[in-house]
N, C-alpha and C positions, 0 to 999 in steps of 0.2 A: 476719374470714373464717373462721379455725378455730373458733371459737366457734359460728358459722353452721352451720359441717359438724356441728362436735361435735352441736348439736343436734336437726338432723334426715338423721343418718347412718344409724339405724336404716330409714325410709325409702328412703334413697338405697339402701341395701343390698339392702332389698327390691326396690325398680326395677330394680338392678341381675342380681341372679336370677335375675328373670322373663326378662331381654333375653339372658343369658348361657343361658339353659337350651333358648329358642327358638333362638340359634345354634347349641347341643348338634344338637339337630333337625335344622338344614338341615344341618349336617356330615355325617349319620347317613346323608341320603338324597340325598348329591353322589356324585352318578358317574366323574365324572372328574378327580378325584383316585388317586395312586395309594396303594394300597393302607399301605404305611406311611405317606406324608402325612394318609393322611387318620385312621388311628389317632392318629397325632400329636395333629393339629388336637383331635380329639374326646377327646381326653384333658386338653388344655388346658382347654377348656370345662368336660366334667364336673366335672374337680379346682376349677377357677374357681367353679363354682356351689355343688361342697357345701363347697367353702373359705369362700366368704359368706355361707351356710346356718350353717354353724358358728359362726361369727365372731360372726350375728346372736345366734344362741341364747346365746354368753359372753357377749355384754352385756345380754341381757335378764336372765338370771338370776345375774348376779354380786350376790354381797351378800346373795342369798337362802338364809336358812341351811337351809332343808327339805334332808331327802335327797334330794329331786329335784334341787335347785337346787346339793347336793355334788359329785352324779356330773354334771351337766350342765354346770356350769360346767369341772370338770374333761375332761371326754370334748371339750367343743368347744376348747379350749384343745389341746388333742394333737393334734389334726384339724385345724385353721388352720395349726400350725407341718408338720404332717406334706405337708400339702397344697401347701405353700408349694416343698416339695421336692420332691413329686410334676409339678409342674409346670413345673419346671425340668428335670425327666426327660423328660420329653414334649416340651419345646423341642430338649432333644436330638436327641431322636429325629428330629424335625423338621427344624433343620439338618443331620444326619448324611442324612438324604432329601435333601436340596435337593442337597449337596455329591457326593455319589454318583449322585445321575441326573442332575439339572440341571448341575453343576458336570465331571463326567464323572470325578473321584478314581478312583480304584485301589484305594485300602484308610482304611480311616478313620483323619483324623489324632491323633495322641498324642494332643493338647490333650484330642480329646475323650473320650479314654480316663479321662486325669486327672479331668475334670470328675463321670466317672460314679462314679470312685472316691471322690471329695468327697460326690457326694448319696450315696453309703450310708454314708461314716463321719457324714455329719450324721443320719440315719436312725438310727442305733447312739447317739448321740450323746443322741436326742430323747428314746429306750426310756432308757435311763439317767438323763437326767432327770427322768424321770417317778416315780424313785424316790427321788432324791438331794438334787433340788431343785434342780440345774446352772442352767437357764434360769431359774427362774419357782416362786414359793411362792405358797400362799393364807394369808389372814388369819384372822384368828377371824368376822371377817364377812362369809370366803367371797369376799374383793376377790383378784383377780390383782397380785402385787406383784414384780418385778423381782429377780433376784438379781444379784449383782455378777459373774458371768461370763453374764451374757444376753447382752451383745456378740456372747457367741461363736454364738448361734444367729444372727445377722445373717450373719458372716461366713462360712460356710458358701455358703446361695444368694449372695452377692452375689460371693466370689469364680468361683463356678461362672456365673455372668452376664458377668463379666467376661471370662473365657474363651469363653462363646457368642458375647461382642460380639466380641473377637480372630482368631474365626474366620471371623465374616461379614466383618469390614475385609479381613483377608486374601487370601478367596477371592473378594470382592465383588464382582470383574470378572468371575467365571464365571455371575454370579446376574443374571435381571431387574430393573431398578428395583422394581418395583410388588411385587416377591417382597423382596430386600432393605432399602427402607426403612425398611416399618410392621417389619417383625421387629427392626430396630435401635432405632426408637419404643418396640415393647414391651420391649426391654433397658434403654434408658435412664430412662425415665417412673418406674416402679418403683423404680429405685435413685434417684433424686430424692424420689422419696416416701418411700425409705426413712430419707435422711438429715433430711428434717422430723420423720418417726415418732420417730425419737430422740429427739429436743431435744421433740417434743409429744406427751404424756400424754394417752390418752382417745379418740384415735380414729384410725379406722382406714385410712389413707391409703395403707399398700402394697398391703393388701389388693384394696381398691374400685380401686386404680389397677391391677393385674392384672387384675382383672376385664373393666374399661373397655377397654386395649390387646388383652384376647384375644379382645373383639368385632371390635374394630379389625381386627385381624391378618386374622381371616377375611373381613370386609370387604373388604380387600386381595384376599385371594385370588380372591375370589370375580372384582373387577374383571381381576386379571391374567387369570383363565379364558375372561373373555368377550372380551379382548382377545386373546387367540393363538388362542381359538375363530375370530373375524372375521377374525384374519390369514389365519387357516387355510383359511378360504371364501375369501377374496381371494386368495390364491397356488394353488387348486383352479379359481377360475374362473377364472383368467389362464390358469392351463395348458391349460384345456381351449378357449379362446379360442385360443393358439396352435396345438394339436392339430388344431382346425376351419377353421386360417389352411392348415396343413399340409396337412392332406385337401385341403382345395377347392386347393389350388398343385399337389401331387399327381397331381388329377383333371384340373385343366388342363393340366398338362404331358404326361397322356397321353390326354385330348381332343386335342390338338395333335400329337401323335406318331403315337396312330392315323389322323389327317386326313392327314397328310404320307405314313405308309405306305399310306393307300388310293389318294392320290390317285401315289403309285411306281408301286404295283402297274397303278392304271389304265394311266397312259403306256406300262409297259413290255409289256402285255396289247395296246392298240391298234398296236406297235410289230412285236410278233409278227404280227399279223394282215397287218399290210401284206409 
């Protein structure tokens, strides 16, 4: 099966870009989202697509020793890991919305304080390696090769996912299903890809599995919206169903009250007369 992947990943990557760039789009021009959700969202996306834009262009020109193929290999290599953090910012963002409007919080919790302080020391971390050689060296033939503290660019986003998943379990009773699931989906998929990516060389499975869950995600949304949209007609026409129950009970009650007072007034009219 990885052998499968390995081979036609460059493809998949590309199908995958096209599909992550079109939901860039429909983010861009959803209305009813609110206004940090919906940066969130579309930040996911964007960083999603030039993170496998990137990703594509390091493998196509690894190994190519041209100065195009020096700086390309290089520049898409800083851009994948950078992205990788960038988009765990934007999941932030995202649950930090969900838990403050939806969940009804007060003030954002620690955790997520911590977690933002994790994505800039890895940010700082990445700049540093890009001179040091901390994550990741090249070869004489221009191959990306592993350093022996690359671990630590893993642990990084994975502990700051860890803490996103801790926060959705936690608060998970304040959140919809259809909102909490796929976000817990897109936490956990990725960190499963990420422990294959270790153990397998050559291709790129955290990656393409972000990608895949950040269509996912907004997928999701998109169904939670049309479903509190519907609730939303449904509890407007109930009300207004009971409204027009009210009226016409209303109207009869004082149909009836003026027939009662006419028919007073009659009696005590011929009553005088006599």
């Amino acid at each position: 099966m990885f052998d499968l992947i390995r081979k036609y990943q460059l493809d998949i990557m590309l199908v995958l870009i096209g599909i992550c760039g079109i939901t860039a789009f429909f983010v861009l021009i959803t209305g009813t989202l609110s206004k940090r959700r919906k940066m969130a969202l579309l930040l996911v996306e964007i960083n999603s697509t030039i993170m496998l834009i990137a990703e594509r262009f390091a493998y196509i020109y690894r190994g190519d020793p041209s100065p195009e193929g020096y700086w390309m290999v290089r520049i898409s290599n800083y851009v994948v890991f950078f992205m990788v953090l960038a988009i765990t910012h934007a999941i932030n963002m995202y649950i930090y919305d969900l838990l403050m409007i939806e969940g009804g919080l007060k003030k954002v919790p620690l955790m997520s304080r911590l977690s933002e302080i994790l994505i800039a020391t890895g940010q700082l971390l990445l700049i540093i390696s890009q001179f040091t050689g901390l994550y990741y060296t090249f070869d004489e033939t221009n191959h990306y090769v592993r350093s022996p503290l690359f671990p630590l660019s893993f642990m990084v986003p994975v502990v700051v996912m860890f803490i996103q998943l801790y926060l959705i379990l936690k608060y998970g009773i304040l959140l919809r299903k259809l909102v909490k699931y796929p976000l817990i989906l897109f936490l956990l998929v990725p960190l499963a890809a990420g422990i294959l990516q270790y153990f397998t060389y050559g291709i790129s499975l955290i990656n393409m599995s972000i990608v895949g869950m950040a269509v996912i995600l907004f997928a999701f949304v998109l169904i939670d919206m049309n479903v509190t949209i519907s609730r939303s007609h449904r509890l407007e026409i109930e009300y207004l169903k009971d409204q027009k129950k009210s009226m016409q009970k209303l109207f009869e009650q004082t149909a009836i009250g003026n027939s009662r007072l006419y028919a007073l007034t009659e009696n005590t009219g011929k009553q005088i007369m006599r």
